[in-house]
C-alpha positions as CSV (number, residue, x, y, z in Angstrom):
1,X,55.5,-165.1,-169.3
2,X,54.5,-164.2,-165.6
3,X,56.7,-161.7,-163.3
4,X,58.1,-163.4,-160.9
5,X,56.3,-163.7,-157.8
6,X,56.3,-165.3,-154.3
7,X,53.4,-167.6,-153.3
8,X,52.6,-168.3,-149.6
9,X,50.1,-171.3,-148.2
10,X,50.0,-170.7,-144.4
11,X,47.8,-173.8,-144.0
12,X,51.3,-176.1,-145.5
13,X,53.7,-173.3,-144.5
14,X,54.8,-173.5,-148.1
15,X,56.0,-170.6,-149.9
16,X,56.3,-170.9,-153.9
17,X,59.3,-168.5,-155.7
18,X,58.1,-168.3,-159.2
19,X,60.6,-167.3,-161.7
20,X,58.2,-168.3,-164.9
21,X,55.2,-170.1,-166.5
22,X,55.7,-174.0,-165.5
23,X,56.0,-176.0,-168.6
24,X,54.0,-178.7,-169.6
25,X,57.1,-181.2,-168.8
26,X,59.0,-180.7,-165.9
27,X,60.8,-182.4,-163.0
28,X,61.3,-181.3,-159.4
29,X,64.6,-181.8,-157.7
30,X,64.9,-182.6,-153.9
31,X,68.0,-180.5,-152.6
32,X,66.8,-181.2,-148.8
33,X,63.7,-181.3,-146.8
34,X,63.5,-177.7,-147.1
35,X,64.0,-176.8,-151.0
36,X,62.3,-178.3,-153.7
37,X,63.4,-176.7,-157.4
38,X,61.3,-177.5,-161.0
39,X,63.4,-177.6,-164.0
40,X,62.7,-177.7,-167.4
41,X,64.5,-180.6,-170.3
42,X,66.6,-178.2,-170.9
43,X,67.6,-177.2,-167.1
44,X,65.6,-173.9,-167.1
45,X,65.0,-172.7,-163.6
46,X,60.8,-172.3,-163.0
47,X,60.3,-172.0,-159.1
48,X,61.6,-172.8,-156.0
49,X,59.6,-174.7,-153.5
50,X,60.4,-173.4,-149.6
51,X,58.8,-176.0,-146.7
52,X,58.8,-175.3,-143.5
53,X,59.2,-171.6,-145.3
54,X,58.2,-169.9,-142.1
55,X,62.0,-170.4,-141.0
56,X,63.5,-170.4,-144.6
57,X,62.0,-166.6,-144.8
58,X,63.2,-166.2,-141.3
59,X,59.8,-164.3,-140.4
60,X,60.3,-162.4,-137.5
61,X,57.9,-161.6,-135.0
62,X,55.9,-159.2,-137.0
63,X,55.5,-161.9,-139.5
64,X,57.1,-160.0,-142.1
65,X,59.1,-160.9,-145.2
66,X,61.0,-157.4,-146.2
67,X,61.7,-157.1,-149.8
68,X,64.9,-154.8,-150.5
69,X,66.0,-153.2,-153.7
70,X,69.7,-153.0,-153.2
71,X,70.4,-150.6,-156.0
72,X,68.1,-147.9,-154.5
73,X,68.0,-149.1,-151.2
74,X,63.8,-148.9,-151.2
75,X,62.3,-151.7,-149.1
76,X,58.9,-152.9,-148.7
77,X,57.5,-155.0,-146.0
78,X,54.8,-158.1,-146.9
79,X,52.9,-159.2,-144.0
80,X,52.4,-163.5,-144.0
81,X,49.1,-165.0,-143.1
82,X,49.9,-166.8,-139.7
């Protein structure tokens, strides 16, 4: 099993949440033009597709997605390929 991990492709501006290791049978649900989600048979959650992700991350200016533990309050900064 992977860790969980977020995936960026700045050429597609399309980030990838993965939550686990994508099964050989799986089926992607459109919830809108921004948010594609794969699912298992048996409804397991594996990823989270983000188009246009750019705005779903709402990067700011710095081009920064800020990661924040909210039990110890630690936070950690990524910087995204333009």
């Amino acid at each position: 099993m992977i860790a969980a991990k977020l995936t960026y492709d700045p050429r597609y501006n399309v980030a990838y949440i993965h939550l686990r290791d994508k099964p050989a049978e799986m089926e992607t649900l459109r919830i809108s033009d921004e948010l594609n989600i794969d699912l298992s048979p048996d409804g397991t959650i594996y990823g989270l597709e983000l188009l246009n992700a750019n705005q779903q991350l709402a990067v700011g200016p710095q081009g920064e997605l800020v990661i924040i533990n909210e039990s110890s309050g630690a936070r950690t900064a990524v910087k995204l390929p333009a």
